[in-house]
N, C-alpha and C positions, 0 to 999 in steps of 0.2 A: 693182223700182224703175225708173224710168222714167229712164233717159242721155241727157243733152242735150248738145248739141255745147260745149266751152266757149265761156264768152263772154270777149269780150277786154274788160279792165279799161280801156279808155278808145278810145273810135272812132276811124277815121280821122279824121274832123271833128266839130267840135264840133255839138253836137242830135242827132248822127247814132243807128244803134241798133249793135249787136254783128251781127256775120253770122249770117245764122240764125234771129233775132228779131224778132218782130212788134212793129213802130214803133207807140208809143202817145203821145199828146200828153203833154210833160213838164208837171210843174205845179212853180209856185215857192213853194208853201205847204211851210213846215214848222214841226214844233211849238214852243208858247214854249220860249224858252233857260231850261235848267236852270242855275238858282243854283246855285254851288260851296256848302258845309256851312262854316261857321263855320270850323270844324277843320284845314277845305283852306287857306281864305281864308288862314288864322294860317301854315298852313307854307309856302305858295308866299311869306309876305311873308319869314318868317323865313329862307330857303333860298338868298337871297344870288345871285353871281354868281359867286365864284372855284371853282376846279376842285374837287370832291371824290376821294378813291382809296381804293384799300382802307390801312386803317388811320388814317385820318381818325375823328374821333370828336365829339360835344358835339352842341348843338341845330340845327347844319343839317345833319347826317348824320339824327339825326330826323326832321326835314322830310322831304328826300330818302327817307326809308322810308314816311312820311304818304302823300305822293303816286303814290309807285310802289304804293302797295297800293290809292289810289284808284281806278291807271288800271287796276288788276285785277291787278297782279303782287303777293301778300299777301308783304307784310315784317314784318318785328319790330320794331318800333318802338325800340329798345336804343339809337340813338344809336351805335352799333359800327359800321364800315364793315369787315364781315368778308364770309366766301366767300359767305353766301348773297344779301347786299346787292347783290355784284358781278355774282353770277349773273342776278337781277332786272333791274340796270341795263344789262346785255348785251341780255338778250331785249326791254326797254324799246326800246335804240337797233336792234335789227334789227326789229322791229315801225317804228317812226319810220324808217327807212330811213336811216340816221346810220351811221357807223362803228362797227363792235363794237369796243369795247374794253374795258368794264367800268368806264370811268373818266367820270364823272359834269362833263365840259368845260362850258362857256358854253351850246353847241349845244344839249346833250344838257339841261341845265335849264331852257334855254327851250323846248325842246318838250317837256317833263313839264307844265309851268308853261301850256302853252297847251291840251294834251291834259286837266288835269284843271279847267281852271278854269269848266266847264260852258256855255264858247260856242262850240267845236270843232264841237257839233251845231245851231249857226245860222249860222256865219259864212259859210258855202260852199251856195249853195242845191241844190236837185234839181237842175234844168237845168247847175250846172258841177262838179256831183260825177260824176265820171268814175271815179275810181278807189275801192275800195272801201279806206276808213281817211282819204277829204276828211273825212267828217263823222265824229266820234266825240262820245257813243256813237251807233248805231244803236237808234231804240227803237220802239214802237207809232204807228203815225198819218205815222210819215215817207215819205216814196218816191223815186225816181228811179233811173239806171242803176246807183249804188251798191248801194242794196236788189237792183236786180234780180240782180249779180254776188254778193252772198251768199245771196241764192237757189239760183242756181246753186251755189255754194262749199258748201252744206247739201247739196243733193239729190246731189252727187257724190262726199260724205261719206258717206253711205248715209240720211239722214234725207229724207224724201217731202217734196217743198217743190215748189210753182207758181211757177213763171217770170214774174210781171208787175210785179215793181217796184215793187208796194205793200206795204208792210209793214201788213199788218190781223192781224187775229184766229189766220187759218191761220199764219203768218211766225211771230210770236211764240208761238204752242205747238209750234214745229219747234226754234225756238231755244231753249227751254225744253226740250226734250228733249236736244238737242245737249249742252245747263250739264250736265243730269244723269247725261248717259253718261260726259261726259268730267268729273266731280267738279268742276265748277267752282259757283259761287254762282249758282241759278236766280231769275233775275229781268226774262228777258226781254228784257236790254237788252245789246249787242253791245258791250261795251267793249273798248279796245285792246289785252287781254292774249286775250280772245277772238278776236279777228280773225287776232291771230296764232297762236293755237293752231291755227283753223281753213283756215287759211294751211297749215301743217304737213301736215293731216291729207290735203289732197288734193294737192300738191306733185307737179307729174312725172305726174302720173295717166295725163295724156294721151298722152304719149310709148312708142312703143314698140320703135322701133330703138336697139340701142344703138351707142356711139360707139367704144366704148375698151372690148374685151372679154378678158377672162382667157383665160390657158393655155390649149388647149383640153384636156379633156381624157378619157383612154378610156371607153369607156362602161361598162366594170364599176369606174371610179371615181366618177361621178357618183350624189351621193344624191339620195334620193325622197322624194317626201310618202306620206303613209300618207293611208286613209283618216278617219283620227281626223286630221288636220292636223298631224300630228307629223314632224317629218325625220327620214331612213331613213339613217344614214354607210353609204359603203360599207365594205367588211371589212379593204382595204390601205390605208385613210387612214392618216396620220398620226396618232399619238397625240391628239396638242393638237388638231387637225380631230374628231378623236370627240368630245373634251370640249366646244368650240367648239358642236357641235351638242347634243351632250347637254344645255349649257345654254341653248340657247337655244329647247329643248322643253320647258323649265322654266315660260318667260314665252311662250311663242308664243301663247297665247288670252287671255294678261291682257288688260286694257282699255290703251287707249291714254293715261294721263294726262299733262299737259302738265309735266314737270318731275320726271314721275317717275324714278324709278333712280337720282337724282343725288344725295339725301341719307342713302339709305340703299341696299343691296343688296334687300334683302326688305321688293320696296313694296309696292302695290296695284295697279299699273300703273305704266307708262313709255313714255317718250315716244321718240322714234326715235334719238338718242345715247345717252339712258338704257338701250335695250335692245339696243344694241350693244356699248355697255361692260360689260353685263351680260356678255353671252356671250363675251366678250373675258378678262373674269375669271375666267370658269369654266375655263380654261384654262391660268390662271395670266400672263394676259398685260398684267392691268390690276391698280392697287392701287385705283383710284377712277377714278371714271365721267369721262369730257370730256364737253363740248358738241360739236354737230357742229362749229365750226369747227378747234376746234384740232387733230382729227384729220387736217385738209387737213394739217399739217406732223407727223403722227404715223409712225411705222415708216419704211417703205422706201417709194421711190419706184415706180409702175409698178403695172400687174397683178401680183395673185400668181398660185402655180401651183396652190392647190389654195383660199385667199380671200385676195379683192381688195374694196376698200373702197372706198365713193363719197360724199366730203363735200362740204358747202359750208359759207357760215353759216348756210343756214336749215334742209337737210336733209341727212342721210346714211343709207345702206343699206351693205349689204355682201352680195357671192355665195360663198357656200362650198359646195363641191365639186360647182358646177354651180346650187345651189339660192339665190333671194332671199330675203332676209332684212330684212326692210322692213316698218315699221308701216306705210307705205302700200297701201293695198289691202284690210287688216284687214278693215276693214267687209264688203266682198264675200265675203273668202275662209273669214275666221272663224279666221286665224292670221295669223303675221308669217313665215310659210313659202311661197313661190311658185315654182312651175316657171319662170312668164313673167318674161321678160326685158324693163327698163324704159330710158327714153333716159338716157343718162350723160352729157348735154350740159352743161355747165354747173357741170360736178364734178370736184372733184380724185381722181386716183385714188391710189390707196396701198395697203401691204399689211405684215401682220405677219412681220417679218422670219426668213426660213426658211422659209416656206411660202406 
């Protein structure tokens, strides 16, 4: 696969191109506005304006599930404002760039209510989409620097994609492959539970100093990758450090899915919280999975001495005894086990307490 420089999500100046990238004249053609479904129409009317939270119940916590599954986050329609309603409405507002809370505020309904009502993908032409997630969804026939930065966001993912901004034939069977590896619904069109997933997968990529680095520590405590992509403990770890690793050579080649590990222990794949609290468990240190933010105020503060932990709201990894532990990278390396060391800018550190 062919690695392209990243491109930056919005130019210095506007018309401008990404550093690196060959300027092509933008066009303000984009395809007619998709009609919201009946369905949508009825719950964005139904879905009101006061705050919903968890334990809220009746037919605008319906709605509220109608539309979060429109915008790609699949709910249950139950009318129950329980864990997994909360959990959708989190990754809703950090996709929307809104405050994670879980709690379903004014903000957070108006931009559900604008994201699914099917003019998200006219309102904002080529020429002033700048950022990729101006226009949702992304589909066949559109273009501009948006497209061309989920271009980039595909091919840095590991999927083979050309750089030029047009969403044609080649785009949509890239994106289509994308739905299918990550189990999502293949249909070619880039919606907002999409963008974020694909958000995730490449996150940090770029970086490779780090900021804020763990204990160091001797070299016959530092573990190894095998040639099967499996991590090697060393022999005087810590107990819970074997188990740590033990499980997390459990899921080291699953597939990366967006939400996995969080409903169950024994998924099909998971996502980069999911597969930390996985191996977190295995050691007896978790009863159920977090999202990456709430680990930013999880255990001890600081590096640990044998794992240290690196969260935010959108990603988290963790180094144990010397080795990364990161669904980023997956794609290239073919585990969530890496020697290399990635930028820890932007991340809270932490660490399970004792070790």
């Amino acid at each position: 696969m062919l690695f392209l420089p990243a491109l930056a999500e919005a130019d210095a100046t506007a018309g401008g191109t990404a550093a690196g990238s060959t300027t092509t004249p933008a066009s303000t053609t984009t395809p007619a506005s998709t009609t919201a479904s009946p369905a949508v129409t009825t719950a964005a009317a139904q879905l009101g304006t006061g705050t919903l939270r968890r334990g809220s119940r009746g037919s605008r916590v319906k709605a509220l599930q109608t539309l979060l599954t429109q915008a790609g986050y699949k709910t249950t329609g139950d009318g129950q404002y329980g864990a997994s309603t909360v959990s959708n409405v989190r990754r809703f507002q950090r996709a929307a760039k809104l405050k994670v809370t879980g709690v379903a505020g004014t903000a957070t309904l108006n931009a559900l209510r604008t994201a699914t009502d099917g003019s998200a993908s006219t309102r904002a032409t080529a020429t002033s989409s700048q950022h990729l997630g101006d226009r949702i969804p992304l589909r066949k026939g559109m273009n501009g620097h948006d497209v061309k930065v989920l271009q980039d966001f595909l091919d840095r993912a590991g999927f083979d994609t050309s750089v030029d901004g047009e969403f044609g034939s080649g785009t949509l069977k890239t994106v289509k492959l994308f739905e299918g590896d990550q189990q999502r619904t293949v249909d070619g069109v880039m919606d907002q539970a999409d963008i974020d997933l694909l958000r995730s997968l490449i996150d940090g990529e770029s970086g490779t100093a780090t900021t804020t680095t763990a204990v160091q520590l001797a070299p016959g405590d530092k573990a190894t990758v095998g040639s099967d992509g499996l991590a090697i403990a060393p022999a005087n770890a810590p107990d819970q450090v074997k188990q740590i690793i033990a499980a997390g050579n459990v899921i080291a080649k699953k597939p990366y899915h967006y939400g996995g590990g969080h409903g169950t222990w024994d998924d099909t794949g998971y996502d980069c919280s999911g597969s930390v609290s996985y191996a977190l468990h295995g050691a007896g240190l978790l009863d159920q999975a977090l999202p990456s933010g709430d680990f930013m105020s999880w255990g001890d503060d600081g590096p640990g001495q044998w794992v240290t932990i690196y969260a935010n709201s959108g990603h988290m990894y963790m180094v144990v005894a010397g080795l990364r532990f990161d669904t980023s990278g997956r794609q290239q390396d073919g585990t969530r086990w890496h020697a290399a060391s990635r930028s820890s800018s932007g991340y809270t550190v932490v660490h399970p307490p004792g070790l």
